[in-house]
N, C-alpha and C positions, 0 to 999 in steps of 0.2 A: 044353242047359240042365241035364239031368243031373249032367254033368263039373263045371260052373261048382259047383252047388251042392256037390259032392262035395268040390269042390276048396277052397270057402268052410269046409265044416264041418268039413273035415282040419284047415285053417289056426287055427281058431278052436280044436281041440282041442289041438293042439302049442300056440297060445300059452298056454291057461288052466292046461295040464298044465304047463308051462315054470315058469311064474310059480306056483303052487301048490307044486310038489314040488323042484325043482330051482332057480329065481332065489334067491336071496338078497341081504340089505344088510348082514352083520354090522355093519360099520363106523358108516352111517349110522341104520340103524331098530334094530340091537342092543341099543344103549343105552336108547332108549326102552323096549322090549320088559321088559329087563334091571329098568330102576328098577320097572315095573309090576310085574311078577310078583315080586320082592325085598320089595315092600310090601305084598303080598298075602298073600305067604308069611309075613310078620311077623302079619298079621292073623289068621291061621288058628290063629297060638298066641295069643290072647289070650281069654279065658275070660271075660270081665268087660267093664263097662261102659267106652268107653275113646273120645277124640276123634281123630276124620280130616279134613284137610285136604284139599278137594276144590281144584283150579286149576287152571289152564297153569302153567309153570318160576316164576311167581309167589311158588306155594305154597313148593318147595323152596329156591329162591335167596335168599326176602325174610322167610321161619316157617323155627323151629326148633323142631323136636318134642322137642328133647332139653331145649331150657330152657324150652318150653311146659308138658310135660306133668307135670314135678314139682311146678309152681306151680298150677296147676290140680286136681291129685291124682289123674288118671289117667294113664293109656300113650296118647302120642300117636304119630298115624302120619302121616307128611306123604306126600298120595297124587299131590301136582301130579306133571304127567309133562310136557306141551309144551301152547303154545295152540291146537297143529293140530292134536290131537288129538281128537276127536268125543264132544263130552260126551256122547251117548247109547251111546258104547265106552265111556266113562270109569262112567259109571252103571251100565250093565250087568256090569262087571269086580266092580265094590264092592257092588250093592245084597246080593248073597248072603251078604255077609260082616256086614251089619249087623242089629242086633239092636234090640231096644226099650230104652229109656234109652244106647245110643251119641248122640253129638253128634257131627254131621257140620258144618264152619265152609270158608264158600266165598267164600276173598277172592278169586272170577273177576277175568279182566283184564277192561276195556272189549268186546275186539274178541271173546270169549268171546260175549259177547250177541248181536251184531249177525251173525256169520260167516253167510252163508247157506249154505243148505242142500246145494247142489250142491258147495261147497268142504268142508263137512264132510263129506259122502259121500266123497269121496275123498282125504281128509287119511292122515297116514301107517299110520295103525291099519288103514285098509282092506287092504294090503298085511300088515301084521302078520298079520291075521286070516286069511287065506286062506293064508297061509305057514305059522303059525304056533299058530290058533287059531281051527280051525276051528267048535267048539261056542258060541261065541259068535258066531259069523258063522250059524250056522244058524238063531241065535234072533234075529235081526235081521229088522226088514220086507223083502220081494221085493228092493223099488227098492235096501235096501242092500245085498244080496247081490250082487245083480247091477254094481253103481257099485264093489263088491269086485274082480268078475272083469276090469274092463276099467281099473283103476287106473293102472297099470304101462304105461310106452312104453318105444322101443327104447332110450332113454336110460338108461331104469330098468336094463335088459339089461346095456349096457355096463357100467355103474358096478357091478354084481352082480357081474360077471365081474373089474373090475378088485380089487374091495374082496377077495371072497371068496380071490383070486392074493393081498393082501396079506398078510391075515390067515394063510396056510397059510405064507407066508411067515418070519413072526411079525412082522409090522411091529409096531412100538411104537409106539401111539395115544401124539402129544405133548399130546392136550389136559389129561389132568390135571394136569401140572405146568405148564401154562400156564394153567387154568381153576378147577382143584380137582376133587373129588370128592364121594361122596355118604356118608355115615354108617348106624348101623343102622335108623335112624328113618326114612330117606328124606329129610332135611335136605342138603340141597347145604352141604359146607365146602369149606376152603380156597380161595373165590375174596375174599384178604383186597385190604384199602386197598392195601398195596404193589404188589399183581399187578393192580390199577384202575389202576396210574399209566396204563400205557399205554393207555388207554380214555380220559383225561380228556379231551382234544382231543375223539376222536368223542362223547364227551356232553355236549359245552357245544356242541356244533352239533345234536341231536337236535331234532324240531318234532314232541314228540308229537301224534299223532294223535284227537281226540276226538270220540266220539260225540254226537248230539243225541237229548235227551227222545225224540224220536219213534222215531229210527232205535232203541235201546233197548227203545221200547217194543213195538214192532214186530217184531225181529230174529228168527231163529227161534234164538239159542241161549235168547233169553228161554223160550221155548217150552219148549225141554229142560228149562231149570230148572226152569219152572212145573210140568213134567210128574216132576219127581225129588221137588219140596216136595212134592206131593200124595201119592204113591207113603210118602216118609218121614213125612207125619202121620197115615196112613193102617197103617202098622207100629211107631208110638212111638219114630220113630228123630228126634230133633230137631236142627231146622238153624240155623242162626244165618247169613246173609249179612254179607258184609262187604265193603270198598274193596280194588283191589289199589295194592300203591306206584306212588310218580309222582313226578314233578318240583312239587316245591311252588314254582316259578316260572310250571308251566302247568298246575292244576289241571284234575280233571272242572268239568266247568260244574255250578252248584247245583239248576238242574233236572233236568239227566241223572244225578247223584247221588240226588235224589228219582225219577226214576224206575226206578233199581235198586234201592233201598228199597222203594218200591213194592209189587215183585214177589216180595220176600219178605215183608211184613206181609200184602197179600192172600193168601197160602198159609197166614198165623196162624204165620210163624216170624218169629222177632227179627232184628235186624239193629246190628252193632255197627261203631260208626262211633267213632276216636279223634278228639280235638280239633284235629289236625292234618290231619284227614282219609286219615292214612297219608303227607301228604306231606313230604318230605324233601328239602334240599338239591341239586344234583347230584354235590356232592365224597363221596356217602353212597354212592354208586349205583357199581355193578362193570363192566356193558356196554350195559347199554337202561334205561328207565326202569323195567321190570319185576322187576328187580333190584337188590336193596340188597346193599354189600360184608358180607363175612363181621360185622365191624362193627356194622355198621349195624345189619344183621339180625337179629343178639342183642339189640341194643336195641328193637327192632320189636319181636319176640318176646316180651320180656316187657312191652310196652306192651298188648299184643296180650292176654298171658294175663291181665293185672291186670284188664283190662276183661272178658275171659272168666268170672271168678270171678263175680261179682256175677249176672251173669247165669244163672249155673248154681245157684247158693242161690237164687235166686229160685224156679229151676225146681222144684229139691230140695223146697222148702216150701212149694209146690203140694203136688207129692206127698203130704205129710206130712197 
């Protein structure tokens, strides 16, 4: 019985040390890694009152901080990073970095709400964190520390072995000239209308997926959120909710729209909703409905910020 356990605790020590100090993804979680700490780093110089985009790849592909933030009159930072990313990583990363009178604006996707609990625990940050970032894996509850250590299967292994051979290699990542890249704001460019041609087939067959009132109301990323508004009216840091894009042939339903409303006016923050609801043709869109072409997204952007204004003088003249 001895041997057995001995031989269990060795096992379990080589894999957490394996996956801890030695696995890697550069390829796959790099990039993730890369936009977070780039927009973070941007954060760290800003000395002043300034608006962040909270989301999944929403924020980056469909806002543009670079034509947000001059129409609004401060430094905007677009913090989306992926939807499988763990809004309680996501909020934990930012909340240090925000300050009283910051505006933080969070056009979440749908599936953002609803993810439950055990796929956020192990979405790709968990990995990050223990590879990568460790001090924020420490200030995480038990259950996510531990949903940290046991992330990673031998798949994970392989793929770490093959990606990290590519990279020493010097492979050349084709996706930015297939996809585009990202700017100093955190704004995803270059994935223009041209580079959507070949996507148009796969999105005129797309059935997005939509949530109901309930499942929404329900969800536990609803949870996280409810738990980030409280946290920011509670430090003067104000949020504004908002819709992420979609196919304006398959809208959110009107009640699952009011119940992500909802959950930001019960926390006493606003919620800005354009009169198209955010939604937009398919010929506007780059790969999934999440996504507006480079395009597009300028034109979002400043639909986005025009309605942004009003809301912010209103705030200002409280103040006053």
């Amino acid at each position: 019985m001895r041997r057995i356990v001995l031989a269990c605790t060795m096992s379990l020590t080589i894999y957490i040390g394996a996956f801890a100090c030695l696995v890697d993804r550069p390829l796959t979680l790099g990039p993730l890694r890369d936009r977070t700490e780039a927009t973070i780093a941007l954060a760290r110089t800003i000395h002043h009152p300034k608006l962040v985009i909270l989301a999944g790849s929403n924020g980056p592909y469909s806002h543009r901080c670079e034509i947000i933030g001059p129409i609004v009159g401060r430094p905007c930072i677009n913090a989306g990073v992926a939807v499988g990313v763990g809004l309680d990583y996501l909020f934990a990363r930012w909340k240090p970095l925000l300050h009283s009178d910051d505006i933080v604006y969070l056009p979440m996707e749908e599936t953002q709400y609803v993810r439950p609990r055990a796929t956020s625990d192990l979405g790709p940050d968990a990995t990050i964190m223990l590879r990568h970032d460790r001090a924020t894996l420490w200030a995480m509850p038990p259950g996510r520390q531990i949903a940290a250590l046991f992330a990673a299967d031998l798949r994970a292994a392989i793929m770490s072995l093959i990606e990290t051979a590519l990279v020493d290699c010097g492979f050349h990542d084709p996706r930015v000239a297939a996809d585009g890249g990202f700017n100093t704001w955190g704004d995803h460019i270059g994935h223009t209308a041209a580079l959507a041609a070949v996507n148009r087939s796969t999105l005129a067959v797309i059935i997005p997926v939509h949530h109901t009132a309930t499942e929404i109301r329900d969800g536990y990323g609803s949870t996280e959120i409810t738990g980030f508004l409280r946290w920011a009216r509670r430090h003067g840091v104000r949020a504004i909710g908002g819709l992420p894009t979609g196919f304006i042939d398959s809208p959110i339903a009107p009640d699952s729209i009011a119940a992500i409303r909802t959950i930001y006016h019960d926390q006493g923050a606003d919620f800005l909703e354009l009169p198209n609801h955010s939604g937009y043709p398919r010929i506007d869109f780059f790969d999934t409905q999440d996504h507006l072409n480079e395009e597009a997204q300028i034109k979002h952007s400043k639909a986005i910020a025009a309605a942004l204004r009003p809301l912010m003088d209103r705030e200002w003249a409280r103040s006053r």
